[in-house]
C-alpha positions in Angstrom: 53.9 130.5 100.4 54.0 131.1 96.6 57.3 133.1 95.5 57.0 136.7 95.1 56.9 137.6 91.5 58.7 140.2 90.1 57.5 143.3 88.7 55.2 142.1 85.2 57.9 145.0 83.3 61.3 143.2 83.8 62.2 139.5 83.2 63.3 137.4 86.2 66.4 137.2 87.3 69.1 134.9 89.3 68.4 137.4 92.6 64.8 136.9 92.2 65.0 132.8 92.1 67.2 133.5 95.0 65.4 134.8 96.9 61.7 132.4 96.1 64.3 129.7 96.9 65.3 131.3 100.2 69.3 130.7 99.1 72.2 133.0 97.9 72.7 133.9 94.3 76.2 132.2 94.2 74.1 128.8 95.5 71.3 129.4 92.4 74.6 130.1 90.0 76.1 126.8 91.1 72.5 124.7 90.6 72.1 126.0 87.4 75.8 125.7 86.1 75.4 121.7 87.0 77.7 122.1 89.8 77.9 118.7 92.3 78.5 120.7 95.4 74.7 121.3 96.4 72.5 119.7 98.4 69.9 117.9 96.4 66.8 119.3 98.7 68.4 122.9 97.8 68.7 122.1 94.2 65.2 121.0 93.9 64.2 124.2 95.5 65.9 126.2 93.2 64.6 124.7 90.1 61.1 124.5 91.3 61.9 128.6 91.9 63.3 128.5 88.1 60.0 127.0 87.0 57.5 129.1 89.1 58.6 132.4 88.0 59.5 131.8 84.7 63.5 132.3 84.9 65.5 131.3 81.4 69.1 131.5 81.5 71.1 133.5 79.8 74.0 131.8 77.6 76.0 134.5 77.2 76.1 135.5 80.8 76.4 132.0 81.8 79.0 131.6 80.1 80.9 134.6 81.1 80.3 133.4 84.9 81.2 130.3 84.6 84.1 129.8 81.8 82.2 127.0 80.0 79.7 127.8 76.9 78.8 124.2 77.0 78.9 124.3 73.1 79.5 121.4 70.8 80.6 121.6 67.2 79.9 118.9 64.4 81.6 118.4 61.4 79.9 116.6 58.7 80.1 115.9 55.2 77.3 117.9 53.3 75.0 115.3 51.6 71.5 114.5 51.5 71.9 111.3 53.0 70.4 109.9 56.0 73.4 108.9 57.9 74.4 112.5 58.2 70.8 113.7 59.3 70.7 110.5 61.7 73.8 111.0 63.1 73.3 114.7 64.2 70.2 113.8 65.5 71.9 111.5 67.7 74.9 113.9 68.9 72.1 116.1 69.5 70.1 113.8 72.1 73.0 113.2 73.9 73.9 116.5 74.3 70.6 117.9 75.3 70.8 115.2 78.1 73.7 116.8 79.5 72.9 120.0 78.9 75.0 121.1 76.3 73.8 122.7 72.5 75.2 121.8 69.1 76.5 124.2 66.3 76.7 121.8 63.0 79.5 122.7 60.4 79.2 120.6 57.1 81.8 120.5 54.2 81.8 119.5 50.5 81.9 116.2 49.5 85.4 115.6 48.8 86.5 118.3 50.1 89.8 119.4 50.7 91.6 119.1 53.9 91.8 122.5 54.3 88.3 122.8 54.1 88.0 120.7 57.0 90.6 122.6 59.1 88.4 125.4 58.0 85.4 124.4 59.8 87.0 122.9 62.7 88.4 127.0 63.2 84.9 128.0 62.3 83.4 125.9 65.5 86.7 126.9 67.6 85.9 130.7 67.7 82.1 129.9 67.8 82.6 128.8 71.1 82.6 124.9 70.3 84.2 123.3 73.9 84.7 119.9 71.8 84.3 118.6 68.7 82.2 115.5 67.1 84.2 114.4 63.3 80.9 113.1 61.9 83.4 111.6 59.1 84.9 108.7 57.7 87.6 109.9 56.1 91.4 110.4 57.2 91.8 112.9 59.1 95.7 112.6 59.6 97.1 116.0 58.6 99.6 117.9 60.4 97.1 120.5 60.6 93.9 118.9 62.1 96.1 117.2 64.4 97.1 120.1 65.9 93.8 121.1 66.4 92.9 118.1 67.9 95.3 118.3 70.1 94.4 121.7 71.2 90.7 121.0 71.5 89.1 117.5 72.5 87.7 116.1 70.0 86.0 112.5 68.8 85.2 110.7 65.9 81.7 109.3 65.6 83.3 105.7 63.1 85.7 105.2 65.6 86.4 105.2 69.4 89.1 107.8 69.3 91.2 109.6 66.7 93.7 107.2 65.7 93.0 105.6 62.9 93.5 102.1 64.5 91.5 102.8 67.2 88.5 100.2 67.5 85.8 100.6 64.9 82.3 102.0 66.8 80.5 100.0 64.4 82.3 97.2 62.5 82.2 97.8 58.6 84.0 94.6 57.7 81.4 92.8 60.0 78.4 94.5 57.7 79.9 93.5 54.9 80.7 89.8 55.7 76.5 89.6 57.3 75.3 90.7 53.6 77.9 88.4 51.5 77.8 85.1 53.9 73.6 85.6 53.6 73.5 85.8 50.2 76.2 83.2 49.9 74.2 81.0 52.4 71.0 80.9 49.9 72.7 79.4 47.4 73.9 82.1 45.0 76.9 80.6 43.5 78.0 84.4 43.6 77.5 88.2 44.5 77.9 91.1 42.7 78.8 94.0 44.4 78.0 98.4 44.2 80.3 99.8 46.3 80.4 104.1 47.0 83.3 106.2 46.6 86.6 105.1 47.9 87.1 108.4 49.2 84.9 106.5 51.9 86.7 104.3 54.5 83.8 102.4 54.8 82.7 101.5 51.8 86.8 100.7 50.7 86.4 98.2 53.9 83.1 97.2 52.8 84.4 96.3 49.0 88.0 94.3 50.6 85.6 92.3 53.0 83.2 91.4 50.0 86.3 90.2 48.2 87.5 88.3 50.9 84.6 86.5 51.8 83.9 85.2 48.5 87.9 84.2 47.9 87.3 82.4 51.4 84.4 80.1 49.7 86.8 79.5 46.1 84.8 81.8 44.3 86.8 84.8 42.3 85.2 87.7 42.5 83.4 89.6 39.9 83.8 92.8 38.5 82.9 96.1 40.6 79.7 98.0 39.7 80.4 101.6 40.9 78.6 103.9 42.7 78.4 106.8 45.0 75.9 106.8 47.1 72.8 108.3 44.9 69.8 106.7 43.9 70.9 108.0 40.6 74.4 105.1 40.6 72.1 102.6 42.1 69.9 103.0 38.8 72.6 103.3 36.8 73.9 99.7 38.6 70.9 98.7 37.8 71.0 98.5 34.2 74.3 96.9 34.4 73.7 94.5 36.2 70.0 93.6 34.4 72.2 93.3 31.4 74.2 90.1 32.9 72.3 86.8 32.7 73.7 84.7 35.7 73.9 88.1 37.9 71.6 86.8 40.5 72.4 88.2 44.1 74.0 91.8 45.1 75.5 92.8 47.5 74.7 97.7 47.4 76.6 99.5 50.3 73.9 101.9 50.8 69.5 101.6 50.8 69.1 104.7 48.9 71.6 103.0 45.7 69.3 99.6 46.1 66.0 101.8 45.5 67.5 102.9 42.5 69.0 99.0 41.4 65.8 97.3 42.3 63.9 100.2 39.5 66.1 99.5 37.3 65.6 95.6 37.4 62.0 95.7 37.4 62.3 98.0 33.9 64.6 96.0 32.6 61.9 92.6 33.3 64.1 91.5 36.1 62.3 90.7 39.4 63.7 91.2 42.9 63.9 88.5 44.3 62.8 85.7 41.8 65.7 86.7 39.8 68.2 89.2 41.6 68.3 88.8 45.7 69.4 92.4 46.6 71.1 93.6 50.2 71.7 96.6 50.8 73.1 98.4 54.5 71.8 100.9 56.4 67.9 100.3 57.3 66.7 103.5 57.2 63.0 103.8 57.2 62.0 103.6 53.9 63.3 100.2 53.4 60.8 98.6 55.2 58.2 100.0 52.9 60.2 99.6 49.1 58.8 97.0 46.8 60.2 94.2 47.3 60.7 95.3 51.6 64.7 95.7 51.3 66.4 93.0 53.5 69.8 95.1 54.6 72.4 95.0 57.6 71.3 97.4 60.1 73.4 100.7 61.4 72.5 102.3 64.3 73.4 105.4 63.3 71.5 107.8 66.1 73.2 105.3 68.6 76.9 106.1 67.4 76.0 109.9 67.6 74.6 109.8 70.9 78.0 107.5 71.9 80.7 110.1 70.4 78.8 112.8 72.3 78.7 111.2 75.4 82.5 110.1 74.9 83.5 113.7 74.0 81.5 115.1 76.8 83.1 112.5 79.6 86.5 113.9 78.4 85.7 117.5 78.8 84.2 117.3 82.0 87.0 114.8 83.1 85.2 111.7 84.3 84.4 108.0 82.8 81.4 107.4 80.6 79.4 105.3 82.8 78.3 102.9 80.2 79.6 101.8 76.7 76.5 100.9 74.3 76.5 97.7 72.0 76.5 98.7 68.4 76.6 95.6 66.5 75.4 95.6 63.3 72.2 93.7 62.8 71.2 91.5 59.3 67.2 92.5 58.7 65.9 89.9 56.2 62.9 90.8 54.2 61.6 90.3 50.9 64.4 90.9 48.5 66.6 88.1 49.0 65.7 84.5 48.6 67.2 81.1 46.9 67.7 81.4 43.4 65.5 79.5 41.0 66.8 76.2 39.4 
């Protein structure tokens, strides 16, 4: 027999699924709140009740009843880069698998770290039951600490707070890919555009550079600075044209290598005839730039969906059943190759 629907001038509620389900109320509230202490046959019931009449839950109440609001909060650095985007989306998958929603909170670049204590409160009073540091940066202040402490909370660079905890996805590894490859062609050496130090990883990704090459005799060159942009790729770029026996680089970041590899070809300088270019990241436009960028791989949705499923196993106080690889992965394409004679 179909369940009875209710009247077409209300909304369902819990009594109604109840009731389709032939259960209690308390027995729908515990299905619905993810609770482990229902038979399965009875929880399928009651979903298939949810379904047939139409039932959506209300957060507020839910909350209310149960003590959770199953809220997470992000923090993230407020750029147009991908990263950022890819990374939310990824804290986002994971916790829409557990049934939980995310509120984002983003802050200046370079901001203070008031302004991050700032938006950790803002997340805290919305409701935020952990939260995800989408940032590479140092986070050691007296002040976030004590709100970390107060309310679980994960890094998405790192697996925990400390800032000698294991790196999710090894920087010095990325760097040491790009330089050894580059290396490995022949290049006698590599020229390097790193981002702002105010980034850990791109300060890890300019002292592994510099070690690599000291490790194969060669001194390293000068640094070509940048920050990220297309705009101090480009502006790279016409440095580095300018230098004769410049013939491989090693550019922490795809977007900066768009705007090298313009500058080159204005400048009469081909990629890779005369400069090999790698760049990190992979996001999806380097597979279509002219030359196809070859650049060390992050799996950036992957270490979202990880810190999310790592702050989620702490709040509900059980192990994470699996640990995903993130290693970072060398994609060689078409702007790299030996140099000429």
């Amino acid at each position: 027999m179909s369940p009875r629907r209710p009247s077409p001038d209300r909304a369902p509620n819990q009594l109604d699924v109840a009731r389709a389900a032939g259960v209690s109320a308390q027995t729908v509230s515990r299905v619905l709140s993810g609770q482990q202490n229902v038979r399965p046959e009875t929880a399928r019931r009651v979903h298939a009740a949810v379904e047939t009449l139409g039932y959506r839950i209300h957060a507020a109440a839910a909350s209310l009843a149960s003590g959770r609001t199953r809220i997470l909060g992000m923090i993230l650095v407020s750029t147009d880069r991908y990263s950022s985007a890819a990374l939310g989306a990824g804290v986002e998958q994971a916790a829409a698998a557990n049934g939980y929603t995310v509120t984002m909170a983003a802050v200046p670049d370079h901001a203070s770290t008031d302004a991050f204590v700032q938006a950790f409160d803002r997340l805290e009073r919305q409701g935020a039951e952990g939260i995800v540091l989408g940032l590479p940066v140092e986070l050691n202040s007296p002040a976030m600490r004590m709100r970390t402490d107060r309310t679980p909370s994960t890094r998405t660079e790192r697996a925990s707070l400390d800032m000698d905890a294991p790196l999710i996805v090894d920087q010095h590894a990325i760097a040491r890919l790009a330089v050894e490859h580059l290396l490995d062609l022949g290049h006698s050496t590599v020229w390097h555009v790193p981002a702002d130090d105010y980034w850990l990883e791109s300060r890890q990704r300019r002292e592994t550079w510099e070690q690599v090459l000291i490790e194969r005799g060669i001194t390293p060159p000068p640094v070509i600075p940048g920050d990220w942009t297309p705009e101090s790729g480009y502006r790279a770029g016409r440095t580095i044209a300018a230098i004769p026996d410049a013939t491989a680089v090693f550019v922490s970041s795809d977007e900066m290598a768009f705007g090298l590899i313009r500058a080159l070809h204005e400048a009469g300088r081909r990629v890779p005839e005369d400069v090999s270019v790698v760049s990190v990241d992979d996001i999806a436009l380097a597979a279509f730039a002219s030359p196809a960028l070859t650049t060390v791989r992050q799996p950036f949705e992957g270490m979202g969906r990880a810190a999310a499923s790592r702050l989620i196993a702490h709040i509900e106080g059980r192990d994470l059943d699996d640990v995903p690889d993130l290693h970072p992965e060398l994609i060689i394409r078409s702007s790299t190759a030996a140099p000429r004679a």
